[in-house]
N, C-alpha and C positions, 0 to 999 in steps of 0.2 A: 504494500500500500504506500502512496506515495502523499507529502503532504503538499499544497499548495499554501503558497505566501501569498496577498495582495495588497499592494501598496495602495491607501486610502486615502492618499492626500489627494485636493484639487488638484486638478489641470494647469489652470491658473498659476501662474506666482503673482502673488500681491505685490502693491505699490507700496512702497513705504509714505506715508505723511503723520505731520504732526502732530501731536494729542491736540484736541478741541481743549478751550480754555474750558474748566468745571465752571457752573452754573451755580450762582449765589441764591436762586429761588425758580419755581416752577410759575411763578404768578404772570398773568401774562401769554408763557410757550405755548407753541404749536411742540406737540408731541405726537412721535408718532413707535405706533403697537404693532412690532410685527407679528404675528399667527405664524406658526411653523407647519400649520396644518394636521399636527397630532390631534387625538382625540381630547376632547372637552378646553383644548385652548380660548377657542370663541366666547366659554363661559369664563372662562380666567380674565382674560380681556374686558370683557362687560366689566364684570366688577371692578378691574384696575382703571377703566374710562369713569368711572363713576366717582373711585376714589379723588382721580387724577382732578377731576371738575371743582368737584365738593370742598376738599380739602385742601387742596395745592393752589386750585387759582387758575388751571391750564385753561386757557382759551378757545385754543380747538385741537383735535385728536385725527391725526393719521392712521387710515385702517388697510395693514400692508399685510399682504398674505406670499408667501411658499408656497411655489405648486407642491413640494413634497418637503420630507424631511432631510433627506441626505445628502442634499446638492445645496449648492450656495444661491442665496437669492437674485433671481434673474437682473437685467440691468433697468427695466422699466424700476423695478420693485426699489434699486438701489438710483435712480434719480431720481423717485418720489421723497426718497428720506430725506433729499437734499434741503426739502422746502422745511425741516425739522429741525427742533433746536436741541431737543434730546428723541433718544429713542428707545425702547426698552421692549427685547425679544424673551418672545415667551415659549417653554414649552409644555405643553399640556398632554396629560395622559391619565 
């Protein structure tokens, strides 16, 4: 019996860029949620949109989804976060 190896990493090799400055308050952001597509994420998400409102001050909430789990998110997915001042991916199971 023979074993097989496979290498997991993306395709891709990443760019390098600099840290985003940290965020002194959420009052105000456009935040955006990504969905990774696992099971019960969308219910994760609601309640972190809800937090994020209530509590923080967020202004408005980006709802960015994964076709799947195990690939990186596509490039539409990655210039919508652009319009975002934080972002916070979720995974749900």
């Amino acid at each position: 019996m023979s074993i097989r190896v496979y290498d997991p990493t993306a395709e891709e090799t990443p760019r390098g860029h600099p840290s985003a400055e940290r965020l002194t308050s959420l009052l105000g952001c456009t935040v955006g949620l990504l969905d990774n597509s696992k099971i019960r994420v969308r219910e994760l998400l609601d309640h972190m949109e809800e937090i994020l409102r209530t509590e923080y001050g967020v202004a408005a909430v980006v709802r960015l989804r994964k076709p799947d789990t195990s690939r990186p998110a596509p490039a539409e997915v990655l210039a919508a976060m652009q319009d975002c001042e934080a972002i916070i991916s979720a995974v749900g199971d």
